[in-house]
C-alpha atoms as a printed R data frame, in Angstrom:
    type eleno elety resid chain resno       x       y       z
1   ATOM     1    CA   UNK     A     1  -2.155 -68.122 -69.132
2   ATOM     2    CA   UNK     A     2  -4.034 -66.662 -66.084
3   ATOM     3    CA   UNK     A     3  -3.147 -64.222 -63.852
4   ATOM     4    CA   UNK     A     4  -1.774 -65.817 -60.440
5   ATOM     5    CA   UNK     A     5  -2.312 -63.044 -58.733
6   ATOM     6    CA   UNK     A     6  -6.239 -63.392 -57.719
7   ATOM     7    CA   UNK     A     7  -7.628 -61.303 -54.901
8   ATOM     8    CA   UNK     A     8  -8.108 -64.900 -53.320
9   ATOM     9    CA   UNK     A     9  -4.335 -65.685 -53.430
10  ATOM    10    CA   UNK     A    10  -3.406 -61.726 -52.264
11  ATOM    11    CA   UNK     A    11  -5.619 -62.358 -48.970
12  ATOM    12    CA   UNK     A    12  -4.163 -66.384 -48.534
13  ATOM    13    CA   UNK     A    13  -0.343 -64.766 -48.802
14  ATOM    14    CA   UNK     A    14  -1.565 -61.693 -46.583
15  ATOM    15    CA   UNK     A    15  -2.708 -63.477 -43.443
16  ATOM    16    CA   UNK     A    16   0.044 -65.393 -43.687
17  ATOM    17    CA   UNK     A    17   2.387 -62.971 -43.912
18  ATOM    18    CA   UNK     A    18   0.460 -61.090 -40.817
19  ATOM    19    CA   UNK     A    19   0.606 -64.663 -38.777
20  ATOM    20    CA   UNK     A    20   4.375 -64.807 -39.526
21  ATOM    21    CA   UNK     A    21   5.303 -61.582 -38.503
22  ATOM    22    CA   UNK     A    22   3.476 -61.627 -35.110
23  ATOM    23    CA   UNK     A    23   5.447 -64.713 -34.259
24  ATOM    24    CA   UNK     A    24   8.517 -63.374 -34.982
25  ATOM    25    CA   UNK     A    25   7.588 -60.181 -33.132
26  ATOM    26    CA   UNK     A    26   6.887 -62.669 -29.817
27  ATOM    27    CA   UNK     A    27   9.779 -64.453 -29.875
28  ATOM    28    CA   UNK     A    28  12.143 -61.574 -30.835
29  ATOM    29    CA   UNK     A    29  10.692 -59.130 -28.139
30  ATOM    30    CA   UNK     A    30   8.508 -59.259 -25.546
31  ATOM    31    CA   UNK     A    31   5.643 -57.554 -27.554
32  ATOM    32    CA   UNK     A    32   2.634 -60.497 -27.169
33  ATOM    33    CA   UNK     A    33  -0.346 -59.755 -29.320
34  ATOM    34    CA   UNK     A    34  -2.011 -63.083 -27.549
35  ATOM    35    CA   UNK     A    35  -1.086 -63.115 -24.187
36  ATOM    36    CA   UNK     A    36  -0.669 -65.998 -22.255
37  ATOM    37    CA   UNK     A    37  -2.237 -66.259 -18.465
38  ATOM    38    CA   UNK     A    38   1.480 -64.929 -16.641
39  ATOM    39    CA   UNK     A    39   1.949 -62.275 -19.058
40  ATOM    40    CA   UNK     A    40  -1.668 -61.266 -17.977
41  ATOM    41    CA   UNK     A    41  -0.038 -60.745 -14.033
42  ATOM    42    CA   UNK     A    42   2.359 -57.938 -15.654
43  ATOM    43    CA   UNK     A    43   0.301 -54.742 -16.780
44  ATOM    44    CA   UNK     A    44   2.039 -51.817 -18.824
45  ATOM    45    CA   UNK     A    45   4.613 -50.964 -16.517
46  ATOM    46    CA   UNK     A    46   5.943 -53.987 -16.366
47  ATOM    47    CA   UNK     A    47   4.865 -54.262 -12.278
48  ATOM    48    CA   UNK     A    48   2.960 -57.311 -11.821
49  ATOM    49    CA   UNK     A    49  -0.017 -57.300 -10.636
50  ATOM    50    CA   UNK     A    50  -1.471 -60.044  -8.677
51  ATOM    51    CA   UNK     A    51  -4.257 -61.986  -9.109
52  ATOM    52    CA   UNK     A    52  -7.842 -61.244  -6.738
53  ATOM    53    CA   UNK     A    53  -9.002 -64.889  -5.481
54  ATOM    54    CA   UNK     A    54 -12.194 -65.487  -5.439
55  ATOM    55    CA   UNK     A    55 -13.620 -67.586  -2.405
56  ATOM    56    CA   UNK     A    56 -15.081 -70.919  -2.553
57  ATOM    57    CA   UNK     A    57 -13.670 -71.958  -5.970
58  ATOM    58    CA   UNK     A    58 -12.550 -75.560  -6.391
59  ATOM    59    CA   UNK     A    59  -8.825 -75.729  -5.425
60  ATOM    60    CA   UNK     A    60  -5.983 -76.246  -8.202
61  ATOM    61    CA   UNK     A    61  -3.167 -78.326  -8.507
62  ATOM    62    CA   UNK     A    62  -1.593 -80.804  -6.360
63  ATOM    63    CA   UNK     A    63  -2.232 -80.642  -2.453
64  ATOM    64    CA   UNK     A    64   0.686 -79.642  -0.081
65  ATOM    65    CA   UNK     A    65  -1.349 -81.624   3.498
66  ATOM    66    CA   UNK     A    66  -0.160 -79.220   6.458
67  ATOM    67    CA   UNK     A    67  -0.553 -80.610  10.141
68  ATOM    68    CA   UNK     A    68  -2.261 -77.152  11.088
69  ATOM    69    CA   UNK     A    69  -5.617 -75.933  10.801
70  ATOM    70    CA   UNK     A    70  -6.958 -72.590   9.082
71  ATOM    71    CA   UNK     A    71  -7.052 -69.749   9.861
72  ATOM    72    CA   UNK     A    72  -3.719 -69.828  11.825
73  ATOM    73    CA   UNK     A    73  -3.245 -67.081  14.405
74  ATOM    74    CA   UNK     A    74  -0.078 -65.129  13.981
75  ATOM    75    CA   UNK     A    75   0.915 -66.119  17.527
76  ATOM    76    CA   UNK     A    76   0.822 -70.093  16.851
77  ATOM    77    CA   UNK     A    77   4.268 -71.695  15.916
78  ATOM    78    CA   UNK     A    78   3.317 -72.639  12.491
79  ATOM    79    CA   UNK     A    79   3.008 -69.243  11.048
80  ATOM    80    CA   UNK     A    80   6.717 -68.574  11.896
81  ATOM    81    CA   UNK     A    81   7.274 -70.718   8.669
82  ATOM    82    CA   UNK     A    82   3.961 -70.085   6.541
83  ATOM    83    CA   UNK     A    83   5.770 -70.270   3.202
84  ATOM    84    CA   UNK     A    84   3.772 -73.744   1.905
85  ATOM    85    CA   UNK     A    85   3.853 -72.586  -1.503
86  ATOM    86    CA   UNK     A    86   7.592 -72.186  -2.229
87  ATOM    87    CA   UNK     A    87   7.611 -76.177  -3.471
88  ATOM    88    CA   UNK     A    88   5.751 -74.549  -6.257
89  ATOM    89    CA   UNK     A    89   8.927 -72.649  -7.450
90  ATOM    90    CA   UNK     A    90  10.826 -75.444  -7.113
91  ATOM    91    CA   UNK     A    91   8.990 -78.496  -9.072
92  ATOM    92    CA   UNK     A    92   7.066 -75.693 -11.330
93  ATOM    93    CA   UNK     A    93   3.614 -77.509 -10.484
94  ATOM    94    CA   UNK     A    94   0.210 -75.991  -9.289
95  ATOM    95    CA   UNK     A    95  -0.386 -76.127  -5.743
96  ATOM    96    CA   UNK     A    96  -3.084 -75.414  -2.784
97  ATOM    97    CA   UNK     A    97  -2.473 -75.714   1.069
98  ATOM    98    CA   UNK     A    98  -4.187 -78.588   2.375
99  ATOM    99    CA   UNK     A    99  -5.351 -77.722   5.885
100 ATOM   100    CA   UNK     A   100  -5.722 -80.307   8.959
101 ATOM   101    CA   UNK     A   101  -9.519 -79.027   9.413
102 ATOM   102    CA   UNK     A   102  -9.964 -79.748   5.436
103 ATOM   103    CA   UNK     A   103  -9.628 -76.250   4.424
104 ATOM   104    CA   UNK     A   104  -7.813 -75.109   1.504
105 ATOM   105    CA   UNK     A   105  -6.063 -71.896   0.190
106 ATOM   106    CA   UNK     A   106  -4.435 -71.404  -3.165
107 ATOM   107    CA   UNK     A   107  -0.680 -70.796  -4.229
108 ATOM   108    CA   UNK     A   108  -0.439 -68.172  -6.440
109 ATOM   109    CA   UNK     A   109  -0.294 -68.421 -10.258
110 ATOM   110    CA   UNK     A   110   3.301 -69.924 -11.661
111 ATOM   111    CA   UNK     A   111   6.098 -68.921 -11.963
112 ATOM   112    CA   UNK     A   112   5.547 -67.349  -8.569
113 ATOM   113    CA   UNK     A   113   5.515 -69.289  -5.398
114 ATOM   114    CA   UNK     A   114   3.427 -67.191  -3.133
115 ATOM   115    CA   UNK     A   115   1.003 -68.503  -0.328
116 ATOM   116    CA   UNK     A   116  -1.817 -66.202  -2.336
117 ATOM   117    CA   UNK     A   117  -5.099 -67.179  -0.654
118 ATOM   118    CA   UNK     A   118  -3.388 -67.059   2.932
119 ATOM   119    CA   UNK     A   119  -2.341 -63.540   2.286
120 ATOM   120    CA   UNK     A   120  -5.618 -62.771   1.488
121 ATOM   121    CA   UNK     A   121  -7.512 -64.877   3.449
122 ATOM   122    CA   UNK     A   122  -9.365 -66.402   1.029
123 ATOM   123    CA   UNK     A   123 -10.135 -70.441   1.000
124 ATOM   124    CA   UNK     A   124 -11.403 -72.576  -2.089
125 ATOM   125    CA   UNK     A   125 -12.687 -76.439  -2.132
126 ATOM   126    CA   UNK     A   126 -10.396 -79.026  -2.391
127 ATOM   127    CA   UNK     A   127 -11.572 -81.910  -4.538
128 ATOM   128    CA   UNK     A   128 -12.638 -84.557  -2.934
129 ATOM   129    CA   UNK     A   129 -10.501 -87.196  -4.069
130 ATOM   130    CA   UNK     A   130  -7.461 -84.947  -2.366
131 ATOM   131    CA   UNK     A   131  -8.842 -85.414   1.312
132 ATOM   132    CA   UNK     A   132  -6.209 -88.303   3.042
133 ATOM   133    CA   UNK     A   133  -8.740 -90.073   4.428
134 ATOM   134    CA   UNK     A   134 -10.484 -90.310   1.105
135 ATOM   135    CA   UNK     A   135  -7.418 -92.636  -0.768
């Protein structure tokens, strides 16, 4: 009888073995040998960090259409209640501000509900087929 024990079968059983225990270890712990793109906002100290915008990217997600234009000045009444974004927390869906003057700015990464590219000032595109006047 041969030997079942081939150096073929002893790798076979040893990446499986290796694949098995690294998804017990992420589901047991919070140890993630393949991070996913929120574990990427935390960094070893378990702060998060949040993510740099870059300007002029295409925006993401589903548009929330405000009746303002940007930039808003901090004296006009809409930016006593700038917090667009927080429908993002609630329906867990991507989002962008949709501005009257066909702007955009970005909500920040889920789970968090941040109005990212207002904070930092930073616009990006909104597709074209998200403009009202475009339906």
């Amino acid at each position: 009888m041969k030997n079942s024990l081939t150096l073929k079968n002893v790798i076979i059983y040893g990446v499986i073995l290796v694949l098995a225990v690294i998804v017990v270890l992420q589901t047991m712990t919070q140890y993630k040998v393949f991070p996913t793109a929120s574990d990427e906002q935390i960094d070893e100290g378990n702060e998060r960090v949040i993510p740099q915008l870059e300007a002029g990217t295409t925006c993401k997600g589903e548009p929330i259409y405000v009746d303002y234009k940007w930039p808003h000045s901090e004296n006009d009444e809409d930016f006593a209640n700038p917090w667009e974004c927080q429908i993002q927390c609630q329906d867990q869906k991507k989002h962008y501000i949709y501005y009257s003057n066909g702007a955009g700015t970005q909500c920040d990464v889920l789970p968090e509900c941040l109005d990212l590219g207002e904070d930092q000032g930073v616009t990006c595109n909104p597709p074209k087929g998200d403009k009202p006047d475009e339906e």
